[in-house]
N, C-alpha and C positions, 0 to 999 in steps of 0.2 A: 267622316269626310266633310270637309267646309267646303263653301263654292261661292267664291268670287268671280263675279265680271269687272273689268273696268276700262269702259266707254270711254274716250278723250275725243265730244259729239265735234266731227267735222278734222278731225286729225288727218287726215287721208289727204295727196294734194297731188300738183307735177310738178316735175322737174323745174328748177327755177333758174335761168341765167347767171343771177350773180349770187345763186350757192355753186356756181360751177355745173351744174348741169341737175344737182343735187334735188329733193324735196326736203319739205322740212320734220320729216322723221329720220332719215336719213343726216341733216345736217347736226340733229337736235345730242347734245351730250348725254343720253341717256339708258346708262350701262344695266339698271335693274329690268329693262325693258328688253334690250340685247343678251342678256341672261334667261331669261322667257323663252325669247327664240331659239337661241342655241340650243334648249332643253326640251323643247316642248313640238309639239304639232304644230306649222303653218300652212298656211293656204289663202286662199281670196275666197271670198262670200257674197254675194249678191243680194242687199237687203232689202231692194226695193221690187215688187214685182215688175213687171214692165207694162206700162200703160197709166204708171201709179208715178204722182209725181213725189220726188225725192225729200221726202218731209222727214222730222224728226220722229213725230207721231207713227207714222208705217214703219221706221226701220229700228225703233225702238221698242215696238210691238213686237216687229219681228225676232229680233234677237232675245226677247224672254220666252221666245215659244208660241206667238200669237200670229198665227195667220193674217197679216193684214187684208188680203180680198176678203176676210170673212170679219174683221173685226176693228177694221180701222173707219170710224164715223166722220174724220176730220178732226184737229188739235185742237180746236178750239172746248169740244165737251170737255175734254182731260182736263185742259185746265182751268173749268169750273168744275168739277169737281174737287181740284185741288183746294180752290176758297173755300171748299166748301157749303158752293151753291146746290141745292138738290132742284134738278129739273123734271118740268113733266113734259107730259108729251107734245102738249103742243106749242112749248118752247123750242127754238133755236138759240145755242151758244157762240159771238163770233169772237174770236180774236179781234180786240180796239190797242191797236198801238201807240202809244202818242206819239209823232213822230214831229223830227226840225224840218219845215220848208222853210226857202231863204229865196230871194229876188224880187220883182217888180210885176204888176200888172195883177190880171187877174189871176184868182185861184189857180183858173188852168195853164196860165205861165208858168207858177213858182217850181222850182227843183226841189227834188229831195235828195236832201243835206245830209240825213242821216235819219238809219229808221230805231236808235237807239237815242235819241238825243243825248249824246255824249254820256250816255247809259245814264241816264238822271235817274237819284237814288230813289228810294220805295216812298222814303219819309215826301220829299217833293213831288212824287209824282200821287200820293195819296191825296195830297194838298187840289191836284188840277183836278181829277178823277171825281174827288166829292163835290165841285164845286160844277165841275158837268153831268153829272148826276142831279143837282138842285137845277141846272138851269137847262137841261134837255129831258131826265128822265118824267117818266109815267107810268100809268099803269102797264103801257106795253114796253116800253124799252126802259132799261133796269143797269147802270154801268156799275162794276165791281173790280175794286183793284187790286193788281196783282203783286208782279215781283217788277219792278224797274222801268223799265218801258213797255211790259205786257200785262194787257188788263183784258177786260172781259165783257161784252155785252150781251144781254141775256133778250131775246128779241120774242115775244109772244104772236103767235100767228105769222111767223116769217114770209118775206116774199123769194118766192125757190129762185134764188139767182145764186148762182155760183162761179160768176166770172171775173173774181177777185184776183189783185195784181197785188205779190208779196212785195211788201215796201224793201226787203235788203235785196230784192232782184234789180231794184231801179234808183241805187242812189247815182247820181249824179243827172239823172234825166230830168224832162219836164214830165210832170205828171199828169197832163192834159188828157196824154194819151193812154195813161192808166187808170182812168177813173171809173168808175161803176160806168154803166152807160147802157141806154133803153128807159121804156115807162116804166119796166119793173123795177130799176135799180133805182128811180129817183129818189125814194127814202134817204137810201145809203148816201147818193149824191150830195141831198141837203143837206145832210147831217152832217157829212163831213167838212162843206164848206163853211156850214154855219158853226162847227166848232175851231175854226180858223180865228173866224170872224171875234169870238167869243175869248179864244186863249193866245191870240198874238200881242193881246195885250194887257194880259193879265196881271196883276202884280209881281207872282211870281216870279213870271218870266221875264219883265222888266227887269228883275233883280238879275236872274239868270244872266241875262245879257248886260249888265252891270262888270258883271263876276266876271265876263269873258267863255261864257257858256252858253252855247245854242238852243234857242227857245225852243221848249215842247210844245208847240202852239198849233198841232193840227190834230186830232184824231185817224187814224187808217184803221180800213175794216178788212180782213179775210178770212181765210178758213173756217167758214160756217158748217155746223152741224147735231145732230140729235142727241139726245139722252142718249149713251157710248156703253154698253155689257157685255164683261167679259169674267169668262171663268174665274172662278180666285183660283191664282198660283202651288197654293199648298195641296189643292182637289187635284188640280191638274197635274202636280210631281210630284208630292208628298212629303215638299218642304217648308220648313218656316222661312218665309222669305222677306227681303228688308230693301229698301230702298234708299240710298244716300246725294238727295239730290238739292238743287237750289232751285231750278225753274219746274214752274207753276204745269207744264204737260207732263215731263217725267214723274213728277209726285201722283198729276193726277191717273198716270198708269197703272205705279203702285196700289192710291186708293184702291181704282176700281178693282184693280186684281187682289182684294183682303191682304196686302203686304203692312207691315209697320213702314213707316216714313216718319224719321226722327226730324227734326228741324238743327239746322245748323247755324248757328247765332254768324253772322258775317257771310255768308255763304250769298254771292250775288249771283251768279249765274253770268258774270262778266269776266273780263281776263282778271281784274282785282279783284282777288276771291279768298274765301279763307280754306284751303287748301289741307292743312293742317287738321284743321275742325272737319272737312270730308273724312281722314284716316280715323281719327278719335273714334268720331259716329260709328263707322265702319264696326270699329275692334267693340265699341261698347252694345252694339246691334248682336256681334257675334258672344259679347260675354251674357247676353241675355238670351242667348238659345237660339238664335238663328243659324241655319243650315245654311242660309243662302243670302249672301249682299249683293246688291246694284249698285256699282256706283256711276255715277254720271256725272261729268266735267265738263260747261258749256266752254271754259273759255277758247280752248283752239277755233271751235268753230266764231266764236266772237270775234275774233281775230282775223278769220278768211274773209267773214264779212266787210269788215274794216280794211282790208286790205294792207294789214302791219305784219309785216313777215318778221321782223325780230319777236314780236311779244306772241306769235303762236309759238315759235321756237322754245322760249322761254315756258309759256304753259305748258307744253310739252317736257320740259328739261322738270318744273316742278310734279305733275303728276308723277313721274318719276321719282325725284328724293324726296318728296313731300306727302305723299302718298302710299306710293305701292313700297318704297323700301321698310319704311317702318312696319306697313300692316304684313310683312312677310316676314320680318323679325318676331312679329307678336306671335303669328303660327307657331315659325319653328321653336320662339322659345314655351310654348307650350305646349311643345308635342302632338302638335295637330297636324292630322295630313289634312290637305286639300287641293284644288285645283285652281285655273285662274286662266281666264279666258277675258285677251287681252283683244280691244280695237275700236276702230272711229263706229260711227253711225251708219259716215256716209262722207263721201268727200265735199270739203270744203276750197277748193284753189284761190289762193290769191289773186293767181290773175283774172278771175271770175266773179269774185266775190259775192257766189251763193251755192248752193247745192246742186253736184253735178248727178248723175247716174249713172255708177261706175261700181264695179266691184271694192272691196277693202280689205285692207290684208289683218289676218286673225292669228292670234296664238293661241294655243291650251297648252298648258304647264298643269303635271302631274306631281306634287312633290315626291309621291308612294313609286314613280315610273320615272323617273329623270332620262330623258333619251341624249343622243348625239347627232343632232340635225345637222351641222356642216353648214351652222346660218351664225355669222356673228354680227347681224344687224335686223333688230325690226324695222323691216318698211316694206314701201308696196313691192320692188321690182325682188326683193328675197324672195317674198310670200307667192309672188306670180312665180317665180323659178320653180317652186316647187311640183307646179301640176296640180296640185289642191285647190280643187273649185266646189265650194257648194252654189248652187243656184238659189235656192231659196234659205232665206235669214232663219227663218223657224227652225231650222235642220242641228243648228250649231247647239240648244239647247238638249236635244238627245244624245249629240256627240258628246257635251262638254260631262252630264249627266252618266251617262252610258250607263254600264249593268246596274249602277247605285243611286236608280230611281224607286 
């Protein structure tokens, strides 16, 4: 038996006006997904504890089997791990975003414009990254770049604050009033003004804004936290397990949990993704002996952030024929049973444009058990019909598992 999940992070939404009352699972053309349902177990899932805010890192913990109250440190370790940063203890890892503010006045006037800078590619943002690295780091603060607009700073002796304001919660505001703030936060304050000061007019970004592209000219800091330990996956199910991802938290999951994490040449972790190269990895993880793939797809949630209701749609409609139909052809043409446990993170609503705390609607498909659900659409209000609630995200990997752990 093989075992797939696959994750489309932030697929989950409401009802939208002018789909007609519709979400966009629901509006999305996407029959190999509606074929899942029909066949398989649905339900809603609840992957974030309550009290816990709705992050990637907790609900993507949860859904491999990981207790987030017991193992989620904050995103920012995972994905120094993923660089490949090894930290000690009395490191702090934070999420450094480079992020577009635009307007007049002082720092704490300017808006955020966007906390992707027009998702500026790896290559340019490797460019700003080293070059605030020569002219902020030291011995104690340490900048590492990551995938696109998420990079990493590595803080020695931290100061315990953790009253961080996620930049995709506040594009269009002034960010005056999302600043670090107190004597403990002033590090953080400084730094991020002074890396304004520093990358508004960088060359780079001069170009950038040549080009008709929004400068990456601030740094943003949050989700601080520790050296991150967690079971390896294969101890804890007794599987080889594989991870298919593009951004730099979901790999760093994998790491910590002893999974393989293939790298995907194109694979940005944006809606322009190589999609394609997600299935390949998949099937070619599976022709190397894996029992178990991850696959993870930012771009819908990219998209809620952005507030582009066609192009979630669209990442949705590819996950779909770009993905799961080919790797379900791969299966059946080689005779392999498996299963497939299909769903978001966590919802992403356009009209919100960030992470809500909301249940998600789940499928498991059994090839060896094909059922007749009386469901010919994946989305949330099928999955709510049912009556199927798990409360806690961890639950879904003994279900999907069952007696063939």
């Amino acid at each position: 038996m093989k075992y797939i999940v696959m994750l489309g992070d932030g697929m989950a939404d409401l009802p939208i006006a002018s789909l007609g009352k519709q979400t966009p699972l629901q509006a999305a053309n996407k029959p190999v997904m509606n074929y899942l349902a029909a066949h398989g177990i649905n339900g809603m899932v609840d992957t974030v504890p309550q009290g816990m805010v709705p992050e990637s890192d907790t609900a993507n913990l949860a859904v491999l089997g990981y207790d987030p109250l017991v193992y989620s440190k904050g995103r920012s370790p995972l994905e120094a791990a993923s660089i490949g940063i090894k930290m000690q203890p009395d490191e702090t890892a934070i999420r450094a975003n480079v992020v577009a503010l635009g307007g007049e006045g002082e720092y704490e006037d300017l808006v955020m414009l966007d906390h992707s800078s027009d998702e500026i590619s790896t290559e340019e943002a490797r460019v700003l990254i080293n070059d605030i690295q020569k002219q902020f780091g030291n011995e104690v603060l340490k900048f590492y770049c990551g995938i696109s607009y998420r990079h990493c700073l590595i803080y020695k002796n931290c100061p315990e604050y953790n009253d961080f304001s996620r930049p995709h919660d506040i594009i269009g505001r002034r960010i005056g009033d999302y600043l670090p703030k107190g004597e403990i936060a002033k590090p953080f304050y400084d730094l991020m003004k002074a890396s304004y000061g520093f990358l508004n007019n960088h060359p780079l970004n001069l170009d950038r804004e040549k080009r008709g592209l929004k400068k990456a000219n601030s740094l943003w800091f949050w989700s601080p936290g520790k050296k991150p330990s967690l079971p390896e996956f294969k101890a804890k199910y007794g599987l080889n397990g594989s991870v298919v991802c593009a951004v730099d938290l979901i790999k760093g999951i994998g790491f910590c949990a002893g999974m393989s994490v293939p790298n995907v040449e194109g694979a940005t972790g944006g809606i322009i993704t190589n999609y394609e190269g997600k299935r390949d990895a998949a099937i070619a993880e599976l022709e190397k002996g894996a029992d178990f793939v991850y696959i993870h797809v930012e771009a819908p949630d990219e998209s809620g952030h952005q507030g582009k209701l066609e192009e979630k749609i669209e990442s949705i409609e590819k996950i779909d024929n770009l993905i799961l139909s080919g790797l379900i052809d791969y299966l059946r043409n080689k005779g392999e049973e498996f299963k497939i446990l299909l769903m978001p993170d966590h919802p992403t609503p356009i009209s919100v444009r960030t992470h809500t705390h909301a249940p998600v609607p789940f499928v498991i498909y059994d090839s060896s058990n094909e059922l007749n659900s009386g469901i010919n659409c994946y989305c949330e209000s099928t999955a709510q019909a049912t009556g199927l609630y798990l409360d806690k995200g961890e639950k879904l990997m003994d279900m999907l598992l069952g007696g063939n752990k």
